[in-house]
C-alpha positions in Angstrom: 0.0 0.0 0.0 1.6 3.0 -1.0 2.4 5.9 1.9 -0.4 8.6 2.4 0.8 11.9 1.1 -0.7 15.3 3.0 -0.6 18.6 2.2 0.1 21.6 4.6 -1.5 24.7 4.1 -0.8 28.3 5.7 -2.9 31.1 5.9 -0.1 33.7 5.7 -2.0 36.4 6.6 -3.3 34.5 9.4 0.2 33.6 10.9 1.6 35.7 13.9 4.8 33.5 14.2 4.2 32.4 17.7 6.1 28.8 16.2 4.0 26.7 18.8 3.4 24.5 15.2 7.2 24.7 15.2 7.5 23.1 18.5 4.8 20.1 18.4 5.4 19.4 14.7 7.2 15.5 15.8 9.0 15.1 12.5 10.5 19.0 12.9 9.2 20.1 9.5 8.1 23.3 10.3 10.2 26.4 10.1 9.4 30.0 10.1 10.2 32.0 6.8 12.2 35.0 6.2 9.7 37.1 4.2 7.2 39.3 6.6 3.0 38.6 5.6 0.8 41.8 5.8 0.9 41.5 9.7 4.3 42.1 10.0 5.7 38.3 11.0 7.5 35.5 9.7 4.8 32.8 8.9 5.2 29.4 9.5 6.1 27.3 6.5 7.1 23.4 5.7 10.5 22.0 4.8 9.6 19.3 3.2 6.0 18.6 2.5 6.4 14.8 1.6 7.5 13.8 5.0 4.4 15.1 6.5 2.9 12.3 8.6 -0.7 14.2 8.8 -0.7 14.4 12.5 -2.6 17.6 12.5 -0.9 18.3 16.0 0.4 21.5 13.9 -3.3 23.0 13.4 -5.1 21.6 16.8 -2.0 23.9 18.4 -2.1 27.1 16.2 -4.4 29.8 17.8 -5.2 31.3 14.6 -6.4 28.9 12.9 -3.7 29.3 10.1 -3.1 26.1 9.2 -5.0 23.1 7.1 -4.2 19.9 6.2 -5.5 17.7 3.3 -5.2 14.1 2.3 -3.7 14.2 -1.3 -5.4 11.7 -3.6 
């Protein structure tokens, strides 16, 4: 059975950069970028979307409700 592929999405805009997605992502794909969104922070991006495990513990911690994850057919 091939391995599940997921797909991390960011609201930019939505992002304040608190990196608590940083700290409970368990496979340490998430980093913050260099390039400021309209608020004035780094947002959270992935590293390397194909290692994503789908966990969701990245958008059940974000208190902004930036993040979204979806199964990839």
């Amino acid at each position: 059975m091939p391995k599940k592929q997921f797909k991390v999405v960011f609201d930019r805009d939505r992002c304040k950069g608190c990196e608590l997605c940083k700290t409970f992502c368990p496979k340490k794909l998430i980093e913050m970028d260099t390039q400021v969104n309209a608020r004035g922070y780094c947002p959270a991006t992935m590293t390397d979307q194909t290692q994503c495990i789908g966990c969701q513990s990245c958008a059940m911690v974000c208190p902004d409700g930036a993040i979204a994850i979806y199964e990839e057919e």
